[in-house]
N, C-alpha and C positions, 0 to 999 in steps of 0.2 A: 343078363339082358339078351335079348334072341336076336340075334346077328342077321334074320332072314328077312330077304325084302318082297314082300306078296305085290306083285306086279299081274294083273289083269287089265282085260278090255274094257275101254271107255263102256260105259250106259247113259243113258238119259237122263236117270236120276242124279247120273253125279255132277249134273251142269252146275247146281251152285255149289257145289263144293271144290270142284273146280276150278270156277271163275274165285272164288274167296283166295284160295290157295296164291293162283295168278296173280292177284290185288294186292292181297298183302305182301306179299314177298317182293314183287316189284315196288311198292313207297318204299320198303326198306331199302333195295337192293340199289334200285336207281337216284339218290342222294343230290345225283349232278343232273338229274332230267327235268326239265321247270316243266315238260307237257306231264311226267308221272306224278308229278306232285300236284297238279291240278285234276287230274286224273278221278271222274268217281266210280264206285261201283255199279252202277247203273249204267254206265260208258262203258264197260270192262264187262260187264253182262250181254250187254249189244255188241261188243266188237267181235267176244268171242261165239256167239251164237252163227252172224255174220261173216264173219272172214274164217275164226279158226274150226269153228266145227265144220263150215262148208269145204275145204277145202284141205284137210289134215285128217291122218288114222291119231286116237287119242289111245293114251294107257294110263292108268294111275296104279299108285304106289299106296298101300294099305300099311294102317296099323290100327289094331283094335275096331273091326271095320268101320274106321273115317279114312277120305282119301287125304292122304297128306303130302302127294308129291305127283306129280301129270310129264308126261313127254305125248309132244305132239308132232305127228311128223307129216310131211309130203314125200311120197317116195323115199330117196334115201336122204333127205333133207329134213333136220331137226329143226323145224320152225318153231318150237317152243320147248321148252321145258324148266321147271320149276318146282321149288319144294317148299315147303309153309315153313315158316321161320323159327318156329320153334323145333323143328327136324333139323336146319343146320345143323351139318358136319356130323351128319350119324352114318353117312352113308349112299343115301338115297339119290346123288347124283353120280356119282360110280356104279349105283345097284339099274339104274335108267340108260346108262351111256353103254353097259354089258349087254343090258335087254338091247338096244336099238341095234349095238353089233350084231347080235343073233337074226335079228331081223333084214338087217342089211351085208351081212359080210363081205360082199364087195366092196363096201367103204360106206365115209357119212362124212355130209359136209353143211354145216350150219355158218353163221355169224354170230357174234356179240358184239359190245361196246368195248373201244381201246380202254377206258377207265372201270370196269366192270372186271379187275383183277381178282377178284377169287373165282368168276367161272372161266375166266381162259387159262388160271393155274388147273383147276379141276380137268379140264380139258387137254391142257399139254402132261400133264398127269400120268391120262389116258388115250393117248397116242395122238392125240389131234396135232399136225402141224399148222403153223399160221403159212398162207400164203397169199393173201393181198389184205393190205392197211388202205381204207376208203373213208368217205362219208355215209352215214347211211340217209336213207330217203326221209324227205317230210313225214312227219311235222318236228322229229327230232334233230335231221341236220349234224349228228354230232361222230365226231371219230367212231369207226370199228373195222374189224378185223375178221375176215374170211377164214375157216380154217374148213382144214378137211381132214381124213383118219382114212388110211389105206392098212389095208390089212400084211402082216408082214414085215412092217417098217418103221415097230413103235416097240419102246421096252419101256414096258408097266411096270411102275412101282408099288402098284397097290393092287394086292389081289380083290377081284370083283366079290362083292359078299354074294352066297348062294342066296336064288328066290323060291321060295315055295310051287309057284309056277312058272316053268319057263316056257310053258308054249301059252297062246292067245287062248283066253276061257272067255266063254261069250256071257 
């Protein structure tokens, strides 16, 4: 099996492929969210067109050229990221969170959901500390947890798989 995670620059083309990735992996991921289960693709089409392309550098995560994994950031703020459910656990958010360090090395600080335990292990993994437990905003209302990654202050347990590219291909 090829251990290499091809990480390139968002394009145009890959908006539905993108937005599918986001979609499905959030019904599964979010189990305890009554708005993701209501949630259609068509919402999920509109939000991210809307909020996350506006406002976020996009990257996806290739295999066999389909996109099968996205990180989406604001500065050094990981506003999204996500990997198609049949990718769980190959890698692909360790092969994302090495990309974002490289891009930010001065640090990265995202949120998740308090019950959303397999990305804030992925996360303290990969050196994220948690440091504020909040509510998050409408329309979900539900516990989460702040974390940020400073460089310097973290010991990895899991070495980053190499990507085929590590600088930004347009």
């Amino acid at each position: 099996m090829n251990d290499r995670k091809p990480i390139r620059a968002f394009r145009e083309q890959d908006e539905f492929a993108v937005t599918n990735v986001w979609f499905r992996s959030g019904k599964l991921a979010y189990h305890f969210l009554p708005t993701w289960q209501t949630f259609t693709f068509d919402q999920a089409r509109s939000i991210f067109r809307e909020v996350i392309l506006s406002r976020c550098d996009i990257w996806v995560g290739m295999r066999n050229e389909n996109v099968v994994a996205f990180l989406a950031m604001n500065e050094s703020y990981i506003d999204r990221m996500y990997v198609d459910p049949e990718e769980w656990r190959k890698g692909w958010g360790t092969a994302l969170i090495h990309f974002a360090k490289i891009l930010h090395p001065t640090g990265l600080e995202l949120h998740t959901h308090q019950e959303n335990y397999p990305a804030r292990r992925l996360y303290e993994l990969n050196g994220f500390k948690a440091v504020r437990f909040a509510m998050s905003p409408a329309p979900e209302n539900v516990p989460d947890v702040e974390y940020h990654w400073r460089p310097g202050r973290e010991v990895t347990t899991e070495t980053p798989p190499q990507s085929e590219e590590t600088a930004i291909d347009s």
